[in-house]
Every structure is written in structure tokens, then in C-alpha cells.
N, C-alpha and C positions, 0 to 999 in steps of 0.2 A: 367495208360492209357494216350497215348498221349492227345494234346491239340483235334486236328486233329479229333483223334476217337470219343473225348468225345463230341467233336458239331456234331460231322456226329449221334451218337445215339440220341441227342438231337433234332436231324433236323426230325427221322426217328418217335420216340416217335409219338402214336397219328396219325398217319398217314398209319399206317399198323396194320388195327384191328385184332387179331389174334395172332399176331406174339411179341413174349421174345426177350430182345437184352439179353445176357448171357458173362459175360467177362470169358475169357479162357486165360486170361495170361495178362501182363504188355502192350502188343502192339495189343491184339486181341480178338474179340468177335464175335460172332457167333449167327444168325437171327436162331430162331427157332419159330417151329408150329409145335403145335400135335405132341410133345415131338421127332422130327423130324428137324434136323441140316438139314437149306435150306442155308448158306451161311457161308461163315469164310471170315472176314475182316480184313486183317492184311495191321497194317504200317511196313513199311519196309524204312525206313529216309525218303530219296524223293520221294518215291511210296505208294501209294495205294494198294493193291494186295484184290482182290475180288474174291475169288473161288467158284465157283456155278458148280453144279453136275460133279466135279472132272474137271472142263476146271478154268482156272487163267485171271483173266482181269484185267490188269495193272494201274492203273490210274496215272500220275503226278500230286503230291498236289501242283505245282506250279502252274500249269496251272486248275487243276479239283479244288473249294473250296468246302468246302464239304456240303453247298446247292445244289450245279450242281450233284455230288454224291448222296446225298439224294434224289434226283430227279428223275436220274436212276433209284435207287434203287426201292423206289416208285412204276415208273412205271410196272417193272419189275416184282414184285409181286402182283402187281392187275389184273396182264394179268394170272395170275395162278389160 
């Protein structure tokens, strides 16, 4: 798991009661609930790639660190 990933599920931990961060491979893991895959988080070198209900949102890990990600992410699921 990148460095990347691994602070982005640490930032995520605790913060979304409900919801498994689950690794699905060396660069990605996937937010589930109610044994129900809500998101797949893949690094892709200098992108972020965030796919939520089959749409893709890109992030730059240059410019996104991945508290600012966390953040979205966060938001994004408490509005659910």
C-alpha cells in the first residue's frame, strides 16, 4: 500500500462509524458498509482516482494531501 493510501485510511479511521476500509490490492482499497462496496480508492503515481457509484474523481496528490481527501471523503459519507 502506498504511503499516500495508508495516511488517507488512517485519517478516514474513526471518522465514518459504519464503514471497513478493506485492501484489494498493493495500490487500492475499498470503503464498504452493509457488506456493500461504497467506494474503490486507487493511487495511480500522481493521482488519486476515487470511484463512487461507477463515476471516477481524480484527485492530484500534489496539490490534494490526503487530510483534504479525508475531508471529502468524510463529508461525503455522512451526507448518506
Amino acid at each position: 500500500m502506498s504511503s499516500y493510501l495508508s495516511e488517507l485510511k488512517t485519517k478516514l479511521v474513526g471518522k465514518l462509524p459504519g464503514y471497513r476500509f478493506l485492501d484489494k490490492g498493493p495500490n487500492v482499497f475499498a470503503i464498504v458498509k452493509d457488506s456493500e462496496e461504497k467506494a474503490l480508492v486507487r493511487d495511480h503515481g500522481d493521482y488519486i482516482v476515487v470511484r463512487i457509484r461507477g463515476k471516477e474523481y481524480k484527485y492530484d496528490k500534489w496539490y490534494t494531501k490526503p487530510e483534504h481527501l479525508a475531508t471529502v471523503l468524510v463529508n461525503y459519507f455522512s451526507q448518506k
